[in-house]
gemmi code that builds the backbone of each chain (N, CA, C; Angstrom):
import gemmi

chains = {
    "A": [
        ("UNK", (0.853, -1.202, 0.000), (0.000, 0.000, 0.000), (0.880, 1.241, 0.000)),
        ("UNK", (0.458, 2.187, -0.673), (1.270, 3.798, -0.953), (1.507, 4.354, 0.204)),
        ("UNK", (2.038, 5.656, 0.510), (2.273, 6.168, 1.649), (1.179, 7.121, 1.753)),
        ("UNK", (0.991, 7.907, 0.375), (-0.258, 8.592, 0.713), (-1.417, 8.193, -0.470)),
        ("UNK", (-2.407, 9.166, 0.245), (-3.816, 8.660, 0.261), (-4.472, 10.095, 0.127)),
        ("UNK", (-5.489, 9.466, -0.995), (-6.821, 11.038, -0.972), (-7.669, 10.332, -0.656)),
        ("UNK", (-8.311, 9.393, 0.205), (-9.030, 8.685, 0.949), (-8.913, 8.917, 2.142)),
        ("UNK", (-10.164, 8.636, 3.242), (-9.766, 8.571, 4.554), (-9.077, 7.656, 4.798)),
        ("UNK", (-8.133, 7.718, 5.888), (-7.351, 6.637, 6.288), (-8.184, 6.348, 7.307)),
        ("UNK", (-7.990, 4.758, 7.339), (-8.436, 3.778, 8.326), (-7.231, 2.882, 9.386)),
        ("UNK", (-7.549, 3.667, 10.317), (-6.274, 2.862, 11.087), (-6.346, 1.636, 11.343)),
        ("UNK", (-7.337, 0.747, 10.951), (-7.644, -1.125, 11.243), (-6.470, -1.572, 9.467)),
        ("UNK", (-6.632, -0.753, 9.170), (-6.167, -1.699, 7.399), (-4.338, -1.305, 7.974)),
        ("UNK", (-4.357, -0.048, 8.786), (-2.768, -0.011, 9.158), (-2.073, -1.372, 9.929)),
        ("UNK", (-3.227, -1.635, 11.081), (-2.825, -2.230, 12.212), (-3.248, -3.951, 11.692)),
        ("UNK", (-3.777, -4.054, 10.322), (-3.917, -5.572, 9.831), (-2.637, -5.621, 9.091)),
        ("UNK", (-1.413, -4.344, 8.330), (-0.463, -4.525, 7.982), (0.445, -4.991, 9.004)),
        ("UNK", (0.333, -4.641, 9.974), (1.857, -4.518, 11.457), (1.940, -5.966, 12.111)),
        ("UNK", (0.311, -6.310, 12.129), (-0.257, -7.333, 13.223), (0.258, -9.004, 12.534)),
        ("UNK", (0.833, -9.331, 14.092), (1.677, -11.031, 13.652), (1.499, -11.754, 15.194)),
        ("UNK", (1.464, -13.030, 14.928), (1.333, -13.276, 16.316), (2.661, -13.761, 17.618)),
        ("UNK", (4.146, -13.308, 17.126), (5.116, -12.617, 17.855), (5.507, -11.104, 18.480)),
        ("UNK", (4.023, -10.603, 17.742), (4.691, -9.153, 17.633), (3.402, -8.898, 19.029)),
        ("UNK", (3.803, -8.421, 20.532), (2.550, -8.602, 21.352), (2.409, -7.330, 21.913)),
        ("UNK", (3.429, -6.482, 21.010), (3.155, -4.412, 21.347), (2.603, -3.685, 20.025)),
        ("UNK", (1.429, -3.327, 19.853), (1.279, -2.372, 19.099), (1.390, -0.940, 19.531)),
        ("UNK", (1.942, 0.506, 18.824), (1.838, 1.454, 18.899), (0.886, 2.505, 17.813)),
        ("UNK", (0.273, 3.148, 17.908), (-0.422, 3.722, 16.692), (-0.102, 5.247, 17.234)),
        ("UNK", (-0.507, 6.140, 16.196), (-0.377, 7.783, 16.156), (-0.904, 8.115, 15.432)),
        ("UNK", (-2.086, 9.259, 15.424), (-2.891, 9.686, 14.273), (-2.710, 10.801, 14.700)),
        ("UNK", (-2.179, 11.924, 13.214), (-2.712, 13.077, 13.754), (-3.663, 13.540, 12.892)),
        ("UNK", (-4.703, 14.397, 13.768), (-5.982, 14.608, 13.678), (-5.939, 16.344, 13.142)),
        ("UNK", (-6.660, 16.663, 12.525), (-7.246, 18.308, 11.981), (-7.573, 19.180, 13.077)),
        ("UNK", (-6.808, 19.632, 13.457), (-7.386, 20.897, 14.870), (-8.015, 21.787, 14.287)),
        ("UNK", (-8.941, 22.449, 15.421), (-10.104, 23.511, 14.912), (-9.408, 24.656, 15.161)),
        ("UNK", (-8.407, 24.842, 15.631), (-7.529, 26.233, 15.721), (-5.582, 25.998, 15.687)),
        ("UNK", (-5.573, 26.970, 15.004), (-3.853, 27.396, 14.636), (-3.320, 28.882, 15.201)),
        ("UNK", (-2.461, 28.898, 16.363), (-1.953, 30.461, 16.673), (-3.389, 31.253, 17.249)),
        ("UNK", (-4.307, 30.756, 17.737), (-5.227, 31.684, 18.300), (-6.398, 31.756, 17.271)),
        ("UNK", (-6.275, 30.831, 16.071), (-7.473, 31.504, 14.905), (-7.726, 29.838, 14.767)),
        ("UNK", (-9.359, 30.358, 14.352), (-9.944, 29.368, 14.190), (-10.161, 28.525, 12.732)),
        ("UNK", (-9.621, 27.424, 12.602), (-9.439, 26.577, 11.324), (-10.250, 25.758, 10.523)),
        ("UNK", (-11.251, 26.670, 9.374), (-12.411, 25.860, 8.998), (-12.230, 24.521, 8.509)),
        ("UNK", (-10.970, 24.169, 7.867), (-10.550, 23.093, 6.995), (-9.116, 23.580, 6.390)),
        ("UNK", (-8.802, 22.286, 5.845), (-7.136, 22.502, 5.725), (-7.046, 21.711, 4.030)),
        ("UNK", (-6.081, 21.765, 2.970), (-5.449, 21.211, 2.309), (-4.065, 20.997, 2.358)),
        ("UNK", (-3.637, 19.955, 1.979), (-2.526, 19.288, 1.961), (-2.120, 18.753, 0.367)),
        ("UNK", (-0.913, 19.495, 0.048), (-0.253, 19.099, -0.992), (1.151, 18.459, -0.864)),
        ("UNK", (1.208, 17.511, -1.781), (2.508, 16.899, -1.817), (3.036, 16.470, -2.916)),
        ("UNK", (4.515, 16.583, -3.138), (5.472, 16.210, -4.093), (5.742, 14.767, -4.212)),
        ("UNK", (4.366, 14.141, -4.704), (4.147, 12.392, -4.585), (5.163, 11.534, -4.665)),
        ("UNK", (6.299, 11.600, -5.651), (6.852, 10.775, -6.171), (8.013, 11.065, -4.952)),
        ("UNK", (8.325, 12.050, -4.564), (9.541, 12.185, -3.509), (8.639, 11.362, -2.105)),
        ("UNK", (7.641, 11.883, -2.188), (6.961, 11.622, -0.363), (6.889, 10.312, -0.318)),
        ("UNK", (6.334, 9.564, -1.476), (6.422, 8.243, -1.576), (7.994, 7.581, -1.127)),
        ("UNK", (8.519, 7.883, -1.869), (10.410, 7.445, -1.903), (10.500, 7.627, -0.043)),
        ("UNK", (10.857, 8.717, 0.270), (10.719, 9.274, 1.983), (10.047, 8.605, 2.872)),
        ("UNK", (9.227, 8.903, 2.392), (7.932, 7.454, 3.791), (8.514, 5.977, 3.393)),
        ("UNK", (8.582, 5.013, 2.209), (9.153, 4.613, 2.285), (10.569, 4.440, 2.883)),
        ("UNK", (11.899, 5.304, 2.837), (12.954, 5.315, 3.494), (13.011, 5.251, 5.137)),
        ("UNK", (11.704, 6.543, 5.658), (11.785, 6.523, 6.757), (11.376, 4.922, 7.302)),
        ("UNK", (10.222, 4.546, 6.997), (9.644, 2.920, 7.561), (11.015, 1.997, 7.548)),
        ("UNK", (11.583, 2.037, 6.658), (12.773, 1.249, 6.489), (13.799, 1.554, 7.310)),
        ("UNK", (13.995, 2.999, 7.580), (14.615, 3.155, 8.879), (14.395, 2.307, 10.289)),
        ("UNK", (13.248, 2.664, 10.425), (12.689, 2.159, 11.899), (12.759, 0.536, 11.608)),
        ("UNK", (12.493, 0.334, 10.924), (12.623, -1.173, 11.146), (13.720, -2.046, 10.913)),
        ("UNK", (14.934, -0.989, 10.393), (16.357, -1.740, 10.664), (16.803, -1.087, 11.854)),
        ("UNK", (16.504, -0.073, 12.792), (17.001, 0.722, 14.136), (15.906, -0.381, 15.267)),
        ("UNK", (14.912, -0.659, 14.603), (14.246, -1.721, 15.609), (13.482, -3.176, 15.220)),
        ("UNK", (13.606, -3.887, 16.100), (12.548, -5.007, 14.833), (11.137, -4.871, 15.516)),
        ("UNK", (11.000, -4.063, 14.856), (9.802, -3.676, 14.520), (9.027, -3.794, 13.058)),
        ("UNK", (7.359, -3.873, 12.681), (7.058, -3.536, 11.318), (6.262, -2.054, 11.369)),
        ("UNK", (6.607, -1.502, 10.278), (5.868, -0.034, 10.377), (4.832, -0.273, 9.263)),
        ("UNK", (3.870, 0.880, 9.359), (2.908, 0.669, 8.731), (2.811, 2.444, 8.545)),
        ("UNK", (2.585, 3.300, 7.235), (2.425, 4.805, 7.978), (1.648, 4.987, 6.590)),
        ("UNK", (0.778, 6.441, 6.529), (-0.105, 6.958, 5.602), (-0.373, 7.973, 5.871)),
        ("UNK", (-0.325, 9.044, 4.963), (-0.651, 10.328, 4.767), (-1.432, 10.722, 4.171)),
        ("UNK", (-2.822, 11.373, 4.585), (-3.787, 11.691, 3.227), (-3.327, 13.240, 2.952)),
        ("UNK", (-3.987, 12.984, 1.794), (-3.548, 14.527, 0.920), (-4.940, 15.272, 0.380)),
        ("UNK", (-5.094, 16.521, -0.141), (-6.487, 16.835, -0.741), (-7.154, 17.656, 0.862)),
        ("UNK", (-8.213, 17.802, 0.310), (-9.253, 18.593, 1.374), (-9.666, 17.595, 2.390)),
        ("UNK", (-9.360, 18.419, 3.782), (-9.346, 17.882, 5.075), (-10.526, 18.718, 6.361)),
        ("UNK", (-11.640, 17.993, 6.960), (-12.182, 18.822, 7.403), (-11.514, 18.339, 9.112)),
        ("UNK", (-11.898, 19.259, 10.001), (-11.569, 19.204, 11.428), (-12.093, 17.984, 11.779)),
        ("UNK", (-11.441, 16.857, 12.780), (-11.493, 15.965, 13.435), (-10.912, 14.472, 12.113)),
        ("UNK", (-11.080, 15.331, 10.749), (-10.271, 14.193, 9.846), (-8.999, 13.586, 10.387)),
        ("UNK", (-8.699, 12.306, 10.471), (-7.431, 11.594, 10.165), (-5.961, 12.668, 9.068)),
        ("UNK", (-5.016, 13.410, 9.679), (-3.965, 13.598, 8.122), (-3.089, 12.433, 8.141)),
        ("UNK", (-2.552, 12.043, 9.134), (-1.774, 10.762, 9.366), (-1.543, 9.990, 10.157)),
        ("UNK", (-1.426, 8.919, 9.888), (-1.804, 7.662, 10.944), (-0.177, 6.600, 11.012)),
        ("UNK", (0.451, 5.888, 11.948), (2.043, 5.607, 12.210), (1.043, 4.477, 12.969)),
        ("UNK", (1.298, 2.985, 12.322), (1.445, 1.853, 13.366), (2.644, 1.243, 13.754)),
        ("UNK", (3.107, 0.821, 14.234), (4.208, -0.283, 14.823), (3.852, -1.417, 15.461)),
        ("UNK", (4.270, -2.504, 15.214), (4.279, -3.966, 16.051), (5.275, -4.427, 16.042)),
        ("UNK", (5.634, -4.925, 17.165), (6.907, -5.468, 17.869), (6.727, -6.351, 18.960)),
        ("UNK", (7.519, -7.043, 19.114), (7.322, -7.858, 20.525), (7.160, -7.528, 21.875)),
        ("UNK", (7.652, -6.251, 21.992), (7.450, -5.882, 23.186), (7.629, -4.301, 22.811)),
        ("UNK", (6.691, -3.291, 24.001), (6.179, -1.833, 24.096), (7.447, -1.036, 23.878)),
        ("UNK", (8.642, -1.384, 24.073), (9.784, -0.031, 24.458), (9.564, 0.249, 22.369)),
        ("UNK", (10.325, -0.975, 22.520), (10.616, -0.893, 20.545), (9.449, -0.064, 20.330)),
        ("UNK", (8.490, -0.581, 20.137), (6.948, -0.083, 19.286), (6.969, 1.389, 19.850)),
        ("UNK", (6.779, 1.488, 21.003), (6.945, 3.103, 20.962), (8.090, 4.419, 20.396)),
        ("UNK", (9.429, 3.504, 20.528), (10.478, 4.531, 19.772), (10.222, 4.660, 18.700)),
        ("UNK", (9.803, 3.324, 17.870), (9.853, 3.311, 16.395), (8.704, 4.450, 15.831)),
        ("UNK", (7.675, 4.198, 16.574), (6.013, 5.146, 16.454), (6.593, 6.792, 16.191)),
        ("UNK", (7.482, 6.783, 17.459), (7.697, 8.237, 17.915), (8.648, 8.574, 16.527)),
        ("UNK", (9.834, 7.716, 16.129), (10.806, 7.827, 15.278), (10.066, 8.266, 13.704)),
        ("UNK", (9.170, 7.322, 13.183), (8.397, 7.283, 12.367), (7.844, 8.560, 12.300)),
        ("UNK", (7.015, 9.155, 12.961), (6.315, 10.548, 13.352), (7.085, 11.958, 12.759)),
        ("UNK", (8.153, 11.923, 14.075), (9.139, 12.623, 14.024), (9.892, 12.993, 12.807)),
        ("UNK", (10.640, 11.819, 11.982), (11.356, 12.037, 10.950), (9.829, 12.484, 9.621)),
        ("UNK", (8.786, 12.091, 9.557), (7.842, 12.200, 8.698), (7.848, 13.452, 8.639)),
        ("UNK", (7.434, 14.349, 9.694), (7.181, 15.976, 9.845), (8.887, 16.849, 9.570)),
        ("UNK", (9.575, 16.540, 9.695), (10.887, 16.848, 9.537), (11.230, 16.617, 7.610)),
        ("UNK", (10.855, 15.802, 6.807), (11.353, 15.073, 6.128), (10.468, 14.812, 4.670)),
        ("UNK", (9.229, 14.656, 4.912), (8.340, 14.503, 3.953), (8.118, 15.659, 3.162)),
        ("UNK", (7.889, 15.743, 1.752), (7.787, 16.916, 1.124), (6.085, 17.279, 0.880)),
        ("UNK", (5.594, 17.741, 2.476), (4.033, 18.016, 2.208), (3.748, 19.056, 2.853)),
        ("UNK", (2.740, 19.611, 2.440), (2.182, 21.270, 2.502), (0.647, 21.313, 2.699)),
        ("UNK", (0.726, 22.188, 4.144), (-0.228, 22.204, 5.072), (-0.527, 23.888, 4.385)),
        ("UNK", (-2.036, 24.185, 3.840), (-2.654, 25.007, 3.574), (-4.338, 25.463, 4.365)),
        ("UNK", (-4.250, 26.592, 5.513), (-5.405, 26.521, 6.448), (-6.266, 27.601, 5.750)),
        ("UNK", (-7.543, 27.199, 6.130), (-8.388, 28.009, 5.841), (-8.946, 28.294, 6.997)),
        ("UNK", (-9.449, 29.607, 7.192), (-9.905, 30.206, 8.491), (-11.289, 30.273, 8.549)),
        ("UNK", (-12.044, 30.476, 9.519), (-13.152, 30.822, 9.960), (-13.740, 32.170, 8.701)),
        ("UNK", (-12.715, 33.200, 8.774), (-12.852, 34.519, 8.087), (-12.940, 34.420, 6.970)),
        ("UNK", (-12.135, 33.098, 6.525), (-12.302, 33.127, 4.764), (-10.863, 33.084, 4.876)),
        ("UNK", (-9.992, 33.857, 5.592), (-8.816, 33.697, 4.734), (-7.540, 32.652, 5.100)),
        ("UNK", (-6.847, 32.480, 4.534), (-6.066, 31.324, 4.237), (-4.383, 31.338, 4.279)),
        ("UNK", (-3.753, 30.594, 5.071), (-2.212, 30.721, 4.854), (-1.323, 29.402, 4.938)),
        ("UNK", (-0.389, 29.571, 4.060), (0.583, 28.202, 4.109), (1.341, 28.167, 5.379)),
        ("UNK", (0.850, 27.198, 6.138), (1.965, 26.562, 7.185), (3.015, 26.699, 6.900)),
        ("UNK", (4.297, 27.364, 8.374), (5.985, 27.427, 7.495), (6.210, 27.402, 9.229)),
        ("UNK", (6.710, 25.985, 9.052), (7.566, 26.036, 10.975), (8.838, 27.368, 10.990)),
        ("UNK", (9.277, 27.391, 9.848), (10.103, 28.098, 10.010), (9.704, 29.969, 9.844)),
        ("UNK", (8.909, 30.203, 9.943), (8.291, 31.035, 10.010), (7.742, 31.979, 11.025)),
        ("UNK", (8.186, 33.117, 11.638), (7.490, 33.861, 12.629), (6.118, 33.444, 12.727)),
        ("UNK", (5.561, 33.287, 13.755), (3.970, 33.149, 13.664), (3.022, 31.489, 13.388)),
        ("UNK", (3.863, 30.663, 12.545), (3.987, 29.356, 12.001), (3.333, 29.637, 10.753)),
        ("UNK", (3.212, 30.536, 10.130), (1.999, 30.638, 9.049), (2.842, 32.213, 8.358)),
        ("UNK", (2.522, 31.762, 6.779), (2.592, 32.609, 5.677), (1.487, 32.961, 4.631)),
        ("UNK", (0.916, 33.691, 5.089), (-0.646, 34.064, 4.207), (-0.509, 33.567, 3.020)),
        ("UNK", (-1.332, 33.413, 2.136), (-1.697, 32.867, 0.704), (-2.014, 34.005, 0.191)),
        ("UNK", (-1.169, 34.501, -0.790), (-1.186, 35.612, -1.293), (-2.032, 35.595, -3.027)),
        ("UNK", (-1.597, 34.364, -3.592), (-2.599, 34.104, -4.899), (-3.604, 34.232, -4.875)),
        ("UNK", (-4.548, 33.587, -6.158), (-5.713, 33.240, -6.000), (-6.281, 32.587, -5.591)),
        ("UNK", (-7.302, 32.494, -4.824), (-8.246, 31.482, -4.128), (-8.296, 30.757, -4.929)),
        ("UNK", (-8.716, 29.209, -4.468), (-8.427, 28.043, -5.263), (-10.275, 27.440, -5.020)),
    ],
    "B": [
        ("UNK", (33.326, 24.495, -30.891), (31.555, 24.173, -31.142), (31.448, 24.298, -29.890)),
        ("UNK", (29.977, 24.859, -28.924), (29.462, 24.944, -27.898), (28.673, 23.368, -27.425)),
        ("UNK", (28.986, 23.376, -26.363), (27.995, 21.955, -26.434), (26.049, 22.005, -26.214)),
        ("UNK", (25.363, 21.416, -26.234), (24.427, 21.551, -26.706), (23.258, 21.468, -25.020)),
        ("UNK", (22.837, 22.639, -24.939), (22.189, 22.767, -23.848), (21.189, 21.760, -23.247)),
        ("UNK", (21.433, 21.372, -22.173), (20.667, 20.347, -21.502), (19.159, 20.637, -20.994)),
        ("UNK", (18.285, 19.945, -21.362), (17.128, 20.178, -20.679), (16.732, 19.790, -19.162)),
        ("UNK", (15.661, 20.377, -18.551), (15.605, 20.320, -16.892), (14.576, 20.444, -16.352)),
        ("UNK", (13.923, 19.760, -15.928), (12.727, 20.083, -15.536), (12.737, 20.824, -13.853)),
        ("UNK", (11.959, 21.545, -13.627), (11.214, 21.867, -12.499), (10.728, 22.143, -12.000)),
        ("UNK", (10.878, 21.414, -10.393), (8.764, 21.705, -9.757), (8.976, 22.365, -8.847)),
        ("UNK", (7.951, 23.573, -8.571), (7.738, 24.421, -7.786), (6.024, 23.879, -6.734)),
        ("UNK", (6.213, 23.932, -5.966), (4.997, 23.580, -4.587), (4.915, 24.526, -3.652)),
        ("UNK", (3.688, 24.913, -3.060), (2.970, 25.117, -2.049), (3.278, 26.904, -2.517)),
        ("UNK", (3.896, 27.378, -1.622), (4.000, 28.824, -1.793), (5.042, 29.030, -2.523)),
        ("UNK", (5.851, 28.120, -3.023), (6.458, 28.411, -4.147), (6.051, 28.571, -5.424)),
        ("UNK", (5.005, 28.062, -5.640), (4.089, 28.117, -6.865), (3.869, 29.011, -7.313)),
        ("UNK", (3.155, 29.442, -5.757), (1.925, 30.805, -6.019), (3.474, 32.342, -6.228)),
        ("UNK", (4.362, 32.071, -5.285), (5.248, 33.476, -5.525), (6.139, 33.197, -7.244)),
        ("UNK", (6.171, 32.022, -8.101), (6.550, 32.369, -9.288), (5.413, 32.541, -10.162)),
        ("UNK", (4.200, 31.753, -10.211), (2.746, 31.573, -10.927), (3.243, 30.270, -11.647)),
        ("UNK", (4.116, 29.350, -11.258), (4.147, 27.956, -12.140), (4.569, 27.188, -10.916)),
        ("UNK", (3.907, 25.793, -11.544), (4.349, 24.641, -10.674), (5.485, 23.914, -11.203)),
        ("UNK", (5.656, 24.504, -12.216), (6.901, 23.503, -13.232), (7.360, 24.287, -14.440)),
        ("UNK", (8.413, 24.821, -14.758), (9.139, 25.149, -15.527), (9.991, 24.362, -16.377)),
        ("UNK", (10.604, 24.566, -17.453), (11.456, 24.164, -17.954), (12.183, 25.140, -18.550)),
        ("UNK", (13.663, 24.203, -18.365), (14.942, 24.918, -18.568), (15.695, 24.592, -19.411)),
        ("UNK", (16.602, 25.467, -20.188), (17.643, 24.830, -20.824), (19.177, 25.325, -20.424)),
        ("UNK", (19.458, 23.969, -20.033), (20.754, 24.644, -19.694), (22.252, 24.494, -19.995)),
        ("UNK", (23.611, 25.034, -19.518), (24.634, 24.989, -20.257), (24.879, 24.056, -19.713)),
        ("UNK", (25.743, 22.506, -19.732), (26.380, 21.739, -19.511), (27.112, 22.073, -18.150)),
        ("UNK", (26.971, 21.380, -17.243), (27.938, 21.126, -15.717), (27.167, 22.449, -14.646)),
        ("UNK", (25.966, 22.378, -15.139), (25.267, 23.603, -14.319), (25.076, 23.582, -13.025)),
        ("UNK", (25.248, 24.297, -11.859), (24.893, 23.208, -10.393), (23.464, 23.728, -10.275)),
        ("UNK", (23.013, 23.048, -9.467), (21.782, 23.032, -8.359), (21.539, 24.915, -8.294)),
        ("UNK", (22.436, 25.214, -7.554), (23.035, 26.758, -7.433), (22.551, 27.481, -8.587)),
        ("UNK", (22.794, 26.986, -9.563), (23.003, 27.793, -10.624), (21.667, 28.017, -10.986)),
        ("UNK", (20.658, 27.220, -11.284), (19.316, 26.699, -11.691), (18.567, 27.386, -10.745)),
        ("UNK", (18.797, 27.015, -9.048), (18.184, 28.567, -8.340), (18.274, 29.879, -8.701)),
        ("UNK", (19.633, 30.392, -9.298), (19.660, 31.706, -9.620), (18.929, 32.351, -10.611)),
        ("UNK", (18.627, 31.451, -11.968), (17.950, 30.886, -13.032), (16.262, 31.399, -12.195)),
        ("UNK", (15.596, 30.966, -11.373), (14.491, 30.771, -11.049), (14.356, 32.544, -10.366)),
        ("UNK", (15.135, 32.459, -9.611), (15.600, 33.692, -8.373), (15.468, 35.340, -9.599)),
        ("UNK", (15.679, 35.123, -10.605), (15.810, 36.075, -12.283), (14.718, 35.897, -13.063)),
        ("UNK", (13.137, 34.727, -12.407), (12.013, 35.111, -13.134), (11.260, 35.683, -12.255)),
        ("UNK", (10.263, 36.325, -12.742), (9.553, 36.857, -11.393), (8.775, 36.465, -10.836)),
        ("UNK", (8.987, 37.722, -9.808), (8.463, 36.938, -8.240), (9.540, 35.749, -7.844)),
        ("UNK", (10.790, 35.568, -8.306), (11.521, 34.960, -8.212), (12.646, 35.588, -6.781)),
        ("UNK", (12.457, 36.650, -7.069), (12.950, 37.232, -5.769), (12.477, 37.225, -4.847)),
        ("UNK", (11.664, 36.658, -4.918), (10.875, 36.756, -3.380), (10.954, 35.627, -2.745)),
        ("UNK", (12.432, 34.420, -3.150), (12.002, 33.139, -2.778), (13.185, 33.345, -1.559)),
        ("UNK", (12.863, 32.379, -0.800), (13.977, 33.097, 0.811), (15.381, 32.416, 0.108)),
        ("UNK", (16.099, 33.448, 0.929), (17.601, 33.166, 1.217), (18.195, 31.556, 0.968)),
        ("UNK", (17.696, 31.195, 1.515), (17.906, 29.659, 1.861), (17.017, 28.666, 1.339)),
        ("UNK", (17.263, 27.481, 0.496), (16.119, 26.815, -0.202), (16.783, 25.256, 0.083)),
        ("UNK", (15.279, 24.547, 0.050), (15.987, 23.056, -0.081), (15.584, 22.803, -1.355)),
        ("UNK", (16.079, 22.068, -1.832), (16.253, 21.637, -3.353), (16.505, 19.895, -3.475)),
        ("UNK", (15.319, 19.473, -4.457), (15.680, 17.924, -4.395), (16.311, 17.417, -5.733)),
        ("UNK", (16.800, 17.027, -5.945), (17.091, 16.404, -7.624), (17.031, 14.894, -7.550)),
        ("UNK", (16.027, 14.515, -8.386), (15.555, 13.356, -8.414), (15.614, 12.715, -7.655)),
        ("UNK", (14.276, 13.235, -6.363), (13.605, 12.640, -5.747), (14.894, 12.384, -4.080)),
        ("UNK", (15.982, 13.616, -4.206), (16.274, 13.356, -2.733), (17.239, 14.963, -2.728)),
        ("UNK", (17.298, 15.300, -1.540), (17.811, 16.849, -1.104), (19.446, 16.925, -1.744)),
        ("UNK", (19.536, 17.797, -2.169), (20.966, 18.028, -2.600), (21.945, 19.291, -2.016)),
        ("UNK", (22.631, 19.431, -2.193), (23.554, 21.062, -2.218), (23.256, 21.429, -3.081)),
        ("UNK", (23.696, 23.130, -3.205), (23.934, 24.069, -4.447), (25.074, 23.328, -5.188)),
        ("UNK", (26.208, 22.594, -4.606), (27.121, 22.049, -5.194), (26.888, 21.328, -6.600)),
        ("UNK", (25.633, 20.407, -6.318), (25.345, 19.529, -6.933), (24.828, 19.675, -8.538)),
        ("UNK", (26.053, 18.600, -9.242), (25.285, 19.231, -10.832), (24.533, 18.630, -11.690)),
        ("UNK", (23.958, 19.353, -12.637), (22.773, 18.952, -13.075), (22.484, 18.031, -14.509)),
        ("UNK", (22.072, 17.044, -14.366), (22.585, 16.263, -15.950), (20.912, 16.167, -16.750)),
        ("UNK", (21.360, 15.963, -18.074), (19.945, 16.177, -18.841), (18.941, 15.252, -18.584)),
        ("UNK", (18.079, 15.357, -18.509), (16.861, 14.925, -17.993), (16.137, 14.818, -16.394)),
        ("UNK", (16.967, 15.560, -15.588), (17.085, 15.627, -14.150), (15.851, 16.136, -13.950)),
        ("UNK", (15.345, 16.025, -12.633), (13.656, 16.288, -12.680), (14.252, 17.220, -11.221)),
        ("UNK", (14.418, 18.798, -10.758), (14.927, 19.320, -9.584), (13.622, 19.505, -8.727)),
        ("UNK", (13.626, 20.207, -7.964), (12.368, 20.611, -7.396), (13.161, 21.282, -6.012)),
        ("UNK", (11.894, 22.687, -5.936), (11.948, 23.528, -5.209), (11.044, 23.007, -3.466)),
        ("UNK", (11.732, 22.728, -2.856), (10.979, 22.135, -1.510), (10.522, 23.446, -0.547)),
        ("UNK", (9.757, 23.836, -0.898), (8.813, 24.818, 0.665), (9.023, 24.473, 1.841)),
        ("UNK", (9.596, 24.780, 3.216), (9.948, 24.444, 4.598), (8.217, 22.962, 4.684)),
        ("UNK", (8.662, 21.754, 5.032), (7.853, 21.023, 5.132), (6.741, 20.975, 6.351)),
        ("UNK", (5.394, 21.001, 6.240), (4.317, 21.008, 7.001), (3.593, 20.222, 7.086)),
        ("UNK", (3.861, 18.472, 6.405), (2.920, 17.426, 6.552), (2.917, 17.197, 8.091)),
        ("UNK", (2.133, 16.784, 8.281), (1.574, 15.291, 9.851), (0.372, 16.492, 10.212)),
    ],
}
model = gemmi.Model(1)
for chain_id, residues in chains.items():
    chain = gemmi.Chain(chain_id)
    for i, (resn, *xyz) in enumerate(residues, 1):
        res = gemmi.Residue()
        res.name, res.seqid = resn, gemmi.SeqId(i, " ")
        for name, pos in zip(("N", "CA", "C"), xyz):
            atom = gemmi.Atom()
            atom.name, atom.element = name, gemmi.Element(name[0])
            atom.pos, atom.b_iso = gemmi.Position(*pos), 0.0
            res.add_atom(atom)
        chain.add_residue(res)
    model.add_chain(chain)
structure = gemmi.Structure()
structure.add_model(model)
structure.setup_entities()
């Protein structure tokens, strides 16, 4: 299965990839659509990504974690229009025991947001709209084009 | 004889898009061009100045230096500070 998705993700089809009957720790991580960013309220979000790299990356990262642990990873990113309380990404792990499954979860996570080539676009309560930039005063860079 | 300019593709995303008005350009360029060079190239169309100081840059499909040079058919791409999860 791909890394990302313009479907909802379902975290049971993650945790039927991970699931073995040596492996007796699962870890999961979803992160979810918040209704506010910096004090403003967030009607819905899009997410764009540079497929063919994010694919390659999520791939690399999973492959990480599971030669740093024996662990199996399982991870998915949806992309496209996202409303509040949506799934954007979901990280399983199974392992034999909890320490592994949780580093790998956390590892997985971590390097994804660091690493993946994807773009968080909010839309506000007000109507108006700005590209997510961690590196950015404020975390956010208004959308200066045309409305889409 | 000059040698014969290499073609290049590249992709522009998220607010990089919107500050040139393309998601993908194409280039032609002189032989042994770096990474570097192809930013400056972009940095000289407009709204091209407005791209920050500092850029990550992938060439086929993984992060490179400005060092790095560019051979014909290379697919580069302009990476926006990343905001997935």
């Amino acid at each position: 299965m791909g890394f990302l998705t313009d479907a909802p993700i379902r975290l049971e089809a993650l945790l039927r990839e991970v699931e073995a009957p040596d492996r007796g720790a699962v870890a999961t991580f979803l992160g979810v659509v918040r209704d506010h960013h910096q004090g403003r309220a967030v009607r819905d979000l899009e997410y764009t990504a540079y497929g063919p790299m994010a694919e390659a990356e999520g791939a690399r990262i999973a492959g990480e974690a599971e030669s740093r642990w024996p662990v199996r990873v399982a991870v998915r990113h949806r992309t496209g229009r996202l409303a509040v309380g949506d799934a954007a990404v979901a990280v399983a792990v199974a392992g034999a025991h909890r320490a592994e499954a949780f580093e790998a979860c956390r590892y997985v996570i971590e390097e994804l947001k660091r690493r993946v080539p994807i773009w968080k676009r909010e839309r506000y309560a007000d109507g108006t709209e700005a590209w997510v930039d961690p590196t950015a005063a404020g975390g956010v860079v208004p959308v200066e084009g045309r409305a889409r | 004889m000059t040698q014969a300019a290499i073609p290049v593709q590249v992709h522009l995303f998220a607010r990089y898009a919107e500050l040139l008005g393309h998601e993908r350009v194409d280039l032609q360029l002189a032989p042994g061009t770096t990474v570097g060079g192809v930013v400056s190239r972009l940095r000289a169309m407009p709204g091209g100045d407005r791209l920050p100081a500092r850029l990550l840059v992938a060439r086929n499909l993984e992060q490179v230096g400005d060092e790095a040079t560019v051979s014909a058919g290379d697919e580069i791409a302009l990476l926006p500070p990343m905001s997935g999860g």
